[in-house]
C-alpha positions in Angstrom: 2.5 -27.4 -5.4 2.6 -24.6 -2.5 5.7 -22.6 -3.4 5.3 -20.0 -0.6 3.0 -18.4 1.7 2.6 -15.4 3.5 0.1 -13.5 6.2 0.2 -10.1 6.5 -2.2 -7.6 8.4 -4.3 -5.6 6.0 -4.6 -2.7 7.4 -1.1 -1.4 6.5 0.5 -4.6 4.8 2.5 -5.9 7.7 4.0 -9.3 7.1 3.3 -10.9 10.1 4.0 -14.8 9.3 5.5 -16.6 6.1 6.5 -20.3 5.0 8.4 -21.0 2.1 9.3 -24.3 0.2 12.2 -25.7 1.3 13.4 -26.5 -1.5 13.5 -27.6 -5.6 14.6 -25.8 -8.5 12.9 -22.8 -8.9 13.9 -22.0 -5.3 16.1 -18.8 -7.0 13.5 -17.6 -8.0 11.1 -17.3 -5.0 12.7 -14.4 -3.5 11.3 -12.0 -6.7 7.8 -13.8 -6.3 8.0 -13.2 -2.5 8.8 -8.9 -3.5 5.5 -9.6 -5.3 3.5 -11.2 -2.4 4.0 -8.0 -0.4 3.1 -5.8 -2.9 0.3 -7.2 -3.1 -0.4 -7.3 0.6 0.7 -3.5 0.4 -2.0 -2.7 -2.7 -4.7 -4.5 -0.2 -4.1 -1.6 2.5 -4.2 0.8 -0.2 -7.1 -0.4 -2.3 -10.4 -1.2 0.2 -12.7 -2.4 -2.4 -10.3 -5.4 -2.8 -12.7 -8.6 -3.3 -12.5 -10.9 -0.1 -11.1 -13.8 -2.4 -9.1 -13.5 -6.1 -6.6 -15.4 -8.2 -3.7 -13.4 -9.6 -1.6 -14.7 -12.2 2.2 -14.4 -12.3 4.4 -15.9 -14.9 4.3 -19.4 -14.1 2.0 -19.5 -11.4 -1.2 -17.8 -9.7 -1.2 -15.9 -6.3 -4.3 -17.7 -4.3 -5.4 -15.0 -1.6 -8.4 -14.5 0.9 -8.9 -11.7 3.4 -10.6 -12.4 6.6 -10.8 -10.8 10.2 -8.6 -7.6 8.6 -5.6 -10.2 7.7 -4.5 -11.6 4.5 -3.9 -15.2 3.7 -1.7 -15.6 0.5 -0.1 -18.4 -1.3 1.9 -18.9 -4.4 1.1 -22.0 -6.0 2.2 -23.5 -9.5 -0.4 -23.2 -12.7 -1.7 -26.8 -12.9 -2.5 -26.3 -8.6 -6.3 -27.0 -8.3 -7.8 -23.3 -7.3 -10.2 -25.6 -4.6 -7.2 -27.1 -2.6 -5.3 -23.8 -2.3 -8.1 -22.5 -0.7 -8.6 -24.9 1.2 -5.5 -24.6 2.3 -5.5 -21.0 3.0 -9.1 -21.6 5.3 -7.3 -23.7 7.5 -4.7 -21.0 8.1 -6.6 -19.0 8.4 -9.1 -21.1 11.4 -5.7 -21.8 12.9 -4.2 -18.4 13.1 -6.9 -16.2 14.2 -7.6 -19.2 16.9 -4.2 -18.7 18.0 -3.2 -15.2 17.5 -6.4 -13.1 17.2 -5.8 -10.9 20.3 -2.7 -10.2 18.8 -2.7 -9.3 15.3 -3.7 -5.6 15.7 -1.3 -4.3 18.1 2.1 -5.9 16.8 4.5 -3.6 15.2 7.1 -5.5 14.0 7.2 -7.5 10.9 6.9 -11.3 11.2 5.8 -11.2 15.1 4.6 -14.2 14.8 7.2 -16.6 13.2 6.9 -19.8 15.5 3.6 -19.9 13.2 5.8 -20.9 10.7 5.8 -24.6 12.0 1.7 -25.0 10.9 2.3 -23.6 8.0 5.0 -26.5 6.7 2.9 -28.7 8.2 0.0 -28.2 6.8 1.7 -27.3 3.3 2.9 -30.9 3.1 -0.4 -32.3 3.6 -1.6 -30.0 0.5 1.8 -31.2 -1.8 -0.2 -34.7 -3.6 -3.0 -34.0 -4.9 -4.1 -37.5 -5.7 -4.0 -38.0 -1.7 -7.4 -39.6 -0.9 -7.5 -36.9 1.7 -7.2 -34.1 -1.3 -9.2 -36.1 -3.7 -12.4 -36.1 -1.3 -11.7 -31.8 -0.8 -11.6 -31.3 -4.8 -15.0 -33.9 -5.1 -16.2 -31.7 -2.0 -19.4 -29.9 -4.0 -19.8 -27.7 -0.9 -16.7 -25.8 -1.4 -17.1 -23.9 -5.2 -14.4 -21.4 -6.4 -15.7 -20.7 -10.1 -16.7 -17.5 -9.0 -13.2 -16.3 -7.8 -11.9 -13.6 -9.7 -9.0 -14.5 -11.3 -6.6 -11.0 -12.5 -2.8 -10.6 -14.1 -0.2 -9.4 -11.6 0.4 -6.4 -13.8 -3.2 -5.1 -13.8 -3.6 -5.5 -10.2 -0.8 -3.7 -9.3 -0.9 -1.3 -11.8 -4.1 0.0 -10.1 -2.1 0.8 -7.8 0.6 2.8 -9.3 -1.6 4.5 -11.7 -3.4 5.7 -8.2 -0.2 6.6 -6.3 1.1 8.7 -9.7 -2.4 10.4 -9.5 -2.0 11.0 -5.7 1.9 12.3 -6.6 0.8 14.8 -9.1 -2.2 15.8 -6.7 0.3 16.8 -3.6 2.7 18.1 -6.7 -0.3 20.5 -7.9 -0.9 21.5 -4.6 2.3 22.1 -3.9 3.0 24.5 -6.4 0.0 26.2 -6.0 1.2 27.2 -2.8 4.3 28.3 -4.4 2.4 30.5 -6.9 0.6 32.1 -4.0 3.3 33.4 -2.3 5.2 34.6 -5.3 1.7 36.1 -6.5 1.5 37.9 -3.0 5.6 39.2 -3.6 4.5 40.7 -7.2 1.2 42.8 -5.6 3.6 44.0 -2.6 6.6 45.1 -5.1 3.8 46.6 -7.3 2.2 48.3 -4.2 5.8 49.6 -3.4 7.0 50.6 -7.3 3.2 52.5 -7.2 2.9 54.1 -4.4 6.8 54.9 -3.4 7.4 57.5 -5.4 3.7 59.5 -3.8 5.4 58.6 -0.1 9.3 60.3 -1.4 7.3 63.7 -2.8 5.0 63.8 0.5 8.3 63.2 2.7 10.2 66.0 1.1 7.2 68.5 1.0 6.6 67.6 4.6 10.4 68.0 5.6 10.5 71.6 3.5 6.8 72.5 5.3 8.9 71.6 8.9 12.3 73.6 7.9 10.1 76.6 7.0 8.4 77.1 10.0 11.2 76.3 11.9 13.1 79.4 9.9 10.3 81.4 10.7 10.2 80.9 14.3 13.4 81.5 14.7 13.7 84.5 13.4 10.7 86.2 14.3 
């Protein structure tokens, strides 16, 4: 079964539509699956050698996604969910939303802009639910659409990818930080050396200067 769904712009991981199921007994739990779904979509921004199409595993049930036109199509579907009808189900998202929405999708700024898309996602989600439909049966007999060669990953290692690259990119700005740091207190050491060095020569030519002036002054004064 479809447990939830979500679209989200690739580019920077905007969720811009979502459909949930309305209902059953794991519905507590879908809010922590739905904290995974965008970070996912979030890794997808960050990470462009993403495949177009991959299964991710998740406790009890595999993330389904495909990226097309710079958005994300995502669902959450339970273990024993035929791989061929979920995406099936995401292409004709995917057909309906960039018919309806494409002129759209790269200039909205705020999250879920397009909600009322919503409405073709339960509906379509329902027709998805049986698979021993005659409708699904004929999709999962359908030898035109294969998905053995989908990748299939566990949620950890995917996003872990992720966090191992944001630690590197956090100790890289660190680094550079504190390099900068050591430059400037590397530049106060040479000018207190320069001064502890080089004082002492500019006190002994002051005086003998200062005792060269009195002298002559004394002199001209008196002569």
């Amino acid at each position: 079964m479809v447990k939830l769904t979500m679209i989200a712009r690739v580019t920077d991981g905007l969720p811009l539509a979502e459909g949930l199921d309305d209902g059953g007994r794991d519905q507590k739990d879908i809010e922590f699956y739905k904290q995974q779904a965008k970070q996912l979509c979030k890794r997808f921004s960050q990470q462009k050698e993403e495949p177009s199409r991959m299964s991710v595993e998740t406790g009890p049930y595999f993330f389904h996604y495909l990226i097309e036109g710079g958005v994300c199509y995502l669902t959450l579907c339970d273990r024993s969910y035929p791989k061929k009808l979920a995406y099936q189900y995401l292409e004709e998202l995917q057909d309906e939303f960039e018919k309806v929405n494409r002129s759209q999708i790269e200039t909205v700024a705020r999250p879920y802009a397009f909600i009322k898309f919503d409405t073709f996602i339960q509906k379509t989600r329902k027709l998805y639910m049986d698979t021993r439909t005659q409708r699904n049966l004929s999709k999962l007999n359908d030898d035109l659409f294969e998905v053995q060669q989908i990748m299939t990953r566990n949620i950890q290692e995917v996003l872990g990818v992720g966090d191992r690259l944001d630690q590197v990119s956090q100790m890289s700005s660190r680094l550079s930080s504190e390099s900068r740091i050591f430059a400037d207190k590397a530049k106060d050491l040479n000018r207190q050396a320069f001064i502890r060095k080089w004082a002492p020569v500019a006190i002994v030519l002051g005086v003998v200067v200062l005792l060269l002036w009195f002298r002559r002054s004394f002199w001209a004064n008196y002569s």
